[in-house]
C-alpha positions in Angstrom: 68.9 96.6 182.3 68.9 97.6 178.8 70.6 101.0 180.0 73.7 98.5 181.6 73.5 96.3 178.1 74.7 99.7 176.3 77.2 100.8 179.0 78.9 97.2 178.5 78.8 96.8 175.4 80.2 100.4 174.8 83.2 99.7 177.4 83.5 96.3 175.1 83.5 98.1 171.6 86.5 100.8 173.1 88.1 97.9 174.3 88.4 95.9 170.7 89.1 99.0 169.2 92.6 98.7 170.8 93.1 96.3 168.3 93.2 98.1 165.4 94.6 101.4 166.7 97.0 100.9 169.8 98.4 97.6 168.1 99.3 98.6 164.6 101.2 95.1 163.6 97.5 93.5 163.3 96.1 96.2 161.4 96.0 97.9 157.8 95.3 101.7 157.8 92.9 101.5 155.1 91.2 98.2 154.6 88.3 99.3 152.7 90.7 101.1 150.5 91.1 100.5 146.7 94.3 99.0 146.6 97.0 98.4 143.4 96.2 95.0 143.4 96.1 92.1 140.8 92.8 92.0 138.7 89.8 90.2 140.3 89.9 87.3 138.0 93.5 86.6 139.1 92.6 86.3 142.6 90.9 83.8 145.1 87.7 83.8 145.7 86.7 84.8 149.7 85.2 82.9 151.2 86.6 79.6 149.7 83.4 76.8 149.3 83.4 74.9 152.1 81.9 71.6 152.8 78.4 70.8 154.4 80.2 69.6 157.8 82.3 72.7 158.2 79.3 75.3 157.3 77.3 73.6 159.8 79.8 73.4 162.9 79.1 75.7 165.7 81.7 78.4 167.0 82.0 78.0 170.2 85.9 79.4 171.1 87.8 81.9 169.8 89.7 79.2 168.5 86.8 78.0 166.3 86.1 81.3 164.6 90.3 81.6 163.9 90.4 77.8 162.4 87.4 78.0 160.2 88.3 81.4 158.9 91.7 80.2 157.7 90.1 77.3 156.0 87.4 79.7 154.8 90.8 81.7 153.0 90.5 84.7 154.8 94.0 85.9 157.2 94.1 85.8 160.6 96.2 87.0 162.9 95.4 86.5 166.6 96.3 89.2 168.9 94.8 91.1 172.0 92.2 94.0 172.8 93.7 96.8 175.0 92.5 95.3 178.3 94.5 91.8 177.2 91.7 90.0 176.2 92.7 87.2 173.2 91.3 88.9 169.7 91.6 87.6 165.6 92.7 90.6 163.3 90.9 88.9 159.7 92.2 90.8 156.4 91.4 90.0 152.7 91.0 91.3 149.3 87.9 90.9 147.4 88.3 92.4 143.5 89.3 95.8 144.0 89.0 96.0 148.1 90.5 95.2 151.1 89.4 94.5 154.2 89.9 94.1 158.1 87.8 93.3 160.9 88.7 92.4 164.3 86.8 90.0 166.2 86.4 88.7 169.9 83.9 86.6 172.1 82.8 88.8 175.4 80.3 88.5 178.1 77.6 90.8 178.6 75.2 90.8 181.3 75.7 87.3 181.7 75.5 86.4 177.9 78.0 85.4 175.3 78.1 87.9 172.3 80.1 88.0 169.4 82.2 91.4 168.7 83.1 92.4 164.9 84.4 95.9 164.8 86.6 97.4 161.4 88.2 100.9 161.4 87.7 102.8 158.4 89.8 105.2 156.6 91.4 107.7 158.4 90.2 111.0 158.6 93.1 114.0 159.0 91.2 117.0 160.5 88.0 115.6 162.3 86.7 119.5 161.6 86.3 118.8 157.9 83.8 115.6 158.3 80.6 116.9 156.5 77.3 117.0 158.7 75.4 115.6 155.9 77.6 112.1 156.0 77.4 111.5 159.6 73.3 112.1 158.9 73.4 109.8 156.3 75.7 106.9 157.9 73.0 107.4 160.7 70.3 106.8 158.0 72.0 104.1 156.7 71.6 101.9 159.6 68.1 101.3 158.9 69.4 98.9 156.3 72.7 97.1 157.6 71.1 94.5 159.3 72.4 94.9 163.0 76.0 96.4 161.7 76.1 100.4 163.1 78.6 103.0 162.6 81.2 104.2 165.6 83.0 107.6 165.2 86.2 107.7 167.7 87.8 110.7 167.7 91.0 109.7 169.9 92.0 106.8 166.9 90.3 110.1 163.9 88.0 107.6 162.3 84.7 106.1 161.9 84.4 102.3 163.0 82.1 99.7 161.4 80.9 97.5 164.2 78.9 94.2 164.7 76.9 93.1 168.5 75.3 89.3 168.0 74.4 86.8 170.9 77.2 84.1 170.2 75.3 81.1 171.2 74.8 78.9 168.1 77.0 80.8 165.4 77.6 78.3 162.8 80.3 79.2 160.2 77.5 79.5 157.6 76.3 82.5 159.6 79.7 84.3 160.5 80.5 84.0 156.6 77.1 85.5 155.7 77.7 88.7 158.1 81.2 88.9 156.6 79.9 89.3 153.5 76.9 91.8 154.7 79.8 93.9 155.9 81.6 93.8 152.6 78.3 95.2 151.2 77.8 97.8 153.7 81.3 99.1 154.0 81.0 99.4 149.8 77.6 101.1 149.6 78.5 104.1 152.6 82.2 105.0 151.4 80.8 108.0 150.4 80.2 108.9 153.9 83.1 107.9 155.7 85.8 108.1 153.1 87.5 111.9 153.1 88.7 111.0 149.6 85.1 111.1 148.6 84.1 114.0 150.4 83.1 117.2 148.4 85.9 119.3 148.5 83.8 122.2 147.1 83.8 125.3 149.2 80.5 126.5 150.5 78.8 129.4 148.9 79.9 132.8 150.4 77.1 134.4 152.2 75.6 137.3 150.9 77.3 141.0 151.5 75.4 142.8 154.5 73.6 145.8 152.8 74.9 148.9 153.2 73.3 151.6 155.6 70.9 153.7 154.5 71.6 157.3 153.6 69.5 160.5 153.7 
């Protein structure tokens, strides 16, 4: 069973990647990216405060998540996955960073799960990514609480994703993960970002000794 859980949810995480990469008018290239934007104390705060009634309302429709994120201040944009499924692309700036994340509802094995996947920058030459960062993106998973890290090499980045049973979301809870992602997507950069990368080349390995002569 749990073998048939992964297989499903990986068709399902391919699937919502179409979102970001094969439609292109519901996505930003970059949206962890440091952007030339107006100073944090100029700008809105995200998520906006919400009152008591609409932090406790349960998501239960697509359609929920899109309406309380609106009135939460984030963007929405609501689009479909590659297989035609209905999606919300969700964008914002918070101080100096942007983000995206696309989200749908899918069943699984019979279950209702909630699907929150973001691409990351974009990486040029795959060959270049460092072993150490995909090690240490690994590592980092230990600590993101349920978010993991997806490197697709057709779209040439890594992927950010979220997998949660969606029975009982409230708002209160989607707008807590948001912000969980905010942090984890800030604390890794320096593993998925090729900007941050060391550019240094690697120490040239020592000449072969010459042969011996009588």
């Amino acid at each position: 069973m749990k073998s048939k859980f992964l297989s499903s949810a990986a068709v399902l995480l391919v699937s919502v990647m179409g979102v970001a990469s094969i439609k292109p008018a519901l996505a930003a290239d970059a949206p962890a990216a440091k952007p030339a934007a107006a100073p944090a104390a100029t700008e809105p705060a995200i998520p906006k405060k919400l009152g008591a009634q609409d932090l406790n309302t349960e998501l239960k429709t697509i359609d929920d998540y899109e309406m309380m994120l609106q009135k939460a201040g984030y963007t929405v944009k609501s689009g479909k996955t590659s297989t035609g499924q209905k999606a919300l692309s969700v964008s914002w700036t918070n101080g100096a960073w942007s983000y995206l994340a696309d989200i749908t509802l899918n069943q699984i094995d019979g279950e209702n799960y909630l699907s929150v996947i973001s691409p990351l920058s974009n990486i040029p030459d795959l060959n270049k990514i460092p072993i150490v960062s995909v090690v240490r993106l690994l590592q980092a998973q230990d600590a993101t609480r349920g978010w993991f890290f997806v490197l697709n090499t057709k779209a040439k980045r890594f992927y950010i994703a979220r997998l949660m049973p969606a029975t009982g979301v409230r708002t209160s809870l989607l707008l807590s993960e948001l912000k969980v992602y905010e942090a984890n997507v800030q604390g890794t950069e320096a593993f998925w970002n090729p900007a941050r990368w060391n550019t240094e080349k690697p120490a040239e390995a020592p000449a072969a000794p010459a042969p011996a002569t009588k």
